[in-house]
N, C-alpha and C positions, 0 to 999 in steps of 0.2 A: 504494500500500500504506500509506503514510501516514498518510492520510488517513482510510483504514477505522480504520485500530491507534487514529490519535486521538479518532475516533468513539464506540470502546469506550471509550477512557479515561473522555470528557466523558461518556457518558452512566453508567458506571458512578458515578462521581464525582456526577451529581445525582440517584442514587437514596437518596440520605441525605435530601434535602431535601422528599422526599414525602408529602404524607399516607398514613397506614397505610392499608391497603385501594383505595387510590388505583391506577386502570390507563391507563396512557397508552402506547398501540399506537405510537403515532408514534416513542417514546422505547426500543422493544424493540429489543434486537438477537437474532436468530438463533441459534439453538445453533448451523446452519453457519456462520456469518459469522465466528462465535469460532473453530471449528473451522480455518478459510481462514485467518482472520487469523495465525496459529500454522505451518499448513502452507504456505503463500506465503511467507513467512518462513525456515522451512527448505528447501523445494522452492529458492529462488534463493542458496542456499547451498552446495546441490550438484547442481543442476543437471549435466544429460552435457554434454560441450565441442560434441559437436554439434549441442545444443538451445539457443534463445532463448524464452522465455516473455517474453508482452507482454500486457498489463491494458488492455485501450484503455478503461475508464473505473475509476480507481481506486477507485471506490467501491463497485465490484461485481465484487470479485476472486470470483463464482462464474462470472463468463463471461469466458475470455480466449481467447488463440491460443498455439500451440506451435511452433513453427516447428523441423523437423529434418532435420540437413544431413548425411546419413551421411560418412564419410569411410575407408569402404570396401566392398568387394562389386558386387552389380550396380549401387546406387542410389549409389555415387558421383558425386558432384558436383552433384547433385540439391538441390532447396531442397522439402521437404514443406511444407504449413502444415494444422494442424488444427485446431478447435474445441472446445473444451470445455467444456459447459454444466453445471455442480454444480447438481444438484436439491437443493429443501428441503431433502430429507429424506435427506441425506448426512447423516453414514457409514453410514447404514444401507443405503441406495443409492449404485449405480455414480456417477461422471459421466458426461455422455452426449458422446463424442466421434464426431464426423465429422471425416476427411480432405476438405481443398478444394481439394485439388491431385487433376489427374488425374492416375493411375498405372494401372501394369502388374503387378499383384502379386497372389500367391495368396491373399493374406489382406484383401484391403483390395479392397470392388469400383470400379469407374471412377465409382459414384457416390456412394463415398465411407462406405460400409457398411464396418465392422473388424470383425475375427475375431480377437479377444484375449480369453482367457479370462477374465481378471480383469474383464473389462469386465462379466462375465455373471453378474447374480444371480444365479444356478442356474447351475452348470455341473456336467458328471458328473464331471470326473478332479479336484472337488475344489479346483481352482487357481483359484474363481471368489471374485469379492467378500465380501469380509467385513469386518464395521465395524473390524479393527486394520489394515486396506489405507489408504495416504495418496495424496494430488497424485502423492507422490514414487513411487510403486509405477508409478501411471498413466505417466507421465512417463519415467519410467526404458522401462515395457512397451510403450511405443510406438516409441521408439528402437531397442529391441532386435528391432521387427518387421524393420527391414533387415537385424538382421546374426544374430543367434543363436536368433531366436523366428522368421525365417521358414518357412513350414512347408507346402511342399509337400504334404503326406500327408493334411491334413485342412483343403483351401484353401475357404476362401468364394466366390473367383473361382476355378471349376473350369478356365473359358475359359486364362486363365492357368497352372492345374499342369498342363493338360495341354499346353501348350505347350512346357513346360520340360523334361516327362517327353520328348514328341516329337524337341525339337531346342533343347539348350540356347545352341548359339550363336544362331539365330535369335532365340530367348527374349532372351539379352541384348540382342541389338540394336537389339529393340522396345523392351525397357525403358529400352534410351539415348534412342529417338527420343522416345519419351513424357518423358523429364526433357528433351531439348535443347529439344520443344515447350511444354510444362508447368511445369515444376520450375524455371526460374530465374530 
């Protein structure tokens, strides 16, 4: 994160020394990358306790990982990791997150597909993307897939609600064997 922040600095810093009308692409920074630089900053300030965010190349805080470690409900003891890819053209667009852990869950398919409203330019009940959505909204909505946004009623992975509807002890049990194989 540094790195990027100091990035902005030095190149903010040598747009004084330019000729007027003068365009150098190599020296541009991003409306997202300002935007990131801002929200990565706040995002690992409040951060959920069961979430680790990690940059594997600091200089491109639009691609990182999230790693989330419920610590209650079915998905206890579990380690998720996800993907998050911030397009250009954030905030006006979603980021585009996959799950890389395999799981058991109504919302999230085995290969990694999510069912989170915010994720969704367009959605109908309204709770979809909109440019005053941050990191921290994402972040926060993907945490909450294990525990208060899990949602049966309207699952992505149908295989899964009806599992639960069927036989919820069963249902748990899968979901343990898939975190004791997957998830840690």
């Amino acid at each position: 994160m540094l790195t990027l922040a100091s990035k902005l600095k030095r190149d903010d810093g040598g747009k004084t020394g330019r000729a007027s009308g003068a365009s150098d692409s190599t020296h541009r920074v991003s409306i997202r990358d300002r935007l990131l630089t801002k929200e990565v900053s706040e995002l690992e300030a409040h951060l959920p306790s069961t979430c680790k965010a990690s940059f594997p190349d600091e200089d491109k805080l639009h691609h990182f990982q999230l790693a989330v470690s419920p610590d209650e409900g079915y998905y206890q003891s579990g380690r998720f990791q996800f993907e998050i890819d911030v397009p250009e053209a954030y905030n006006m667009v979603p980021p585009k997150v996959r799950c890389l852990t395999r799981i058991w869950h109504p919302n999230i398919t085995e290969n990694g597909e999510i069912c989170l409203s915010l994720l969704r330019e367009h959605s109908i009940d309204g709770t979809g993307w909109a440019p005053t959505r941050t990191l921290k909204d994402v972040v926060w909505g993907l945490n909450s897939l294990f525990t208060d946004l899990l949602n049966f009623d309207d699952p992505l992975n149908i295989d899964a609600a009806e599992h639960h509807l069927r036989d919820k002890e069963d249902f748990r049990n899968k979901v343990q064997d898939y975190v004791k194989h997957y998830a840690r």
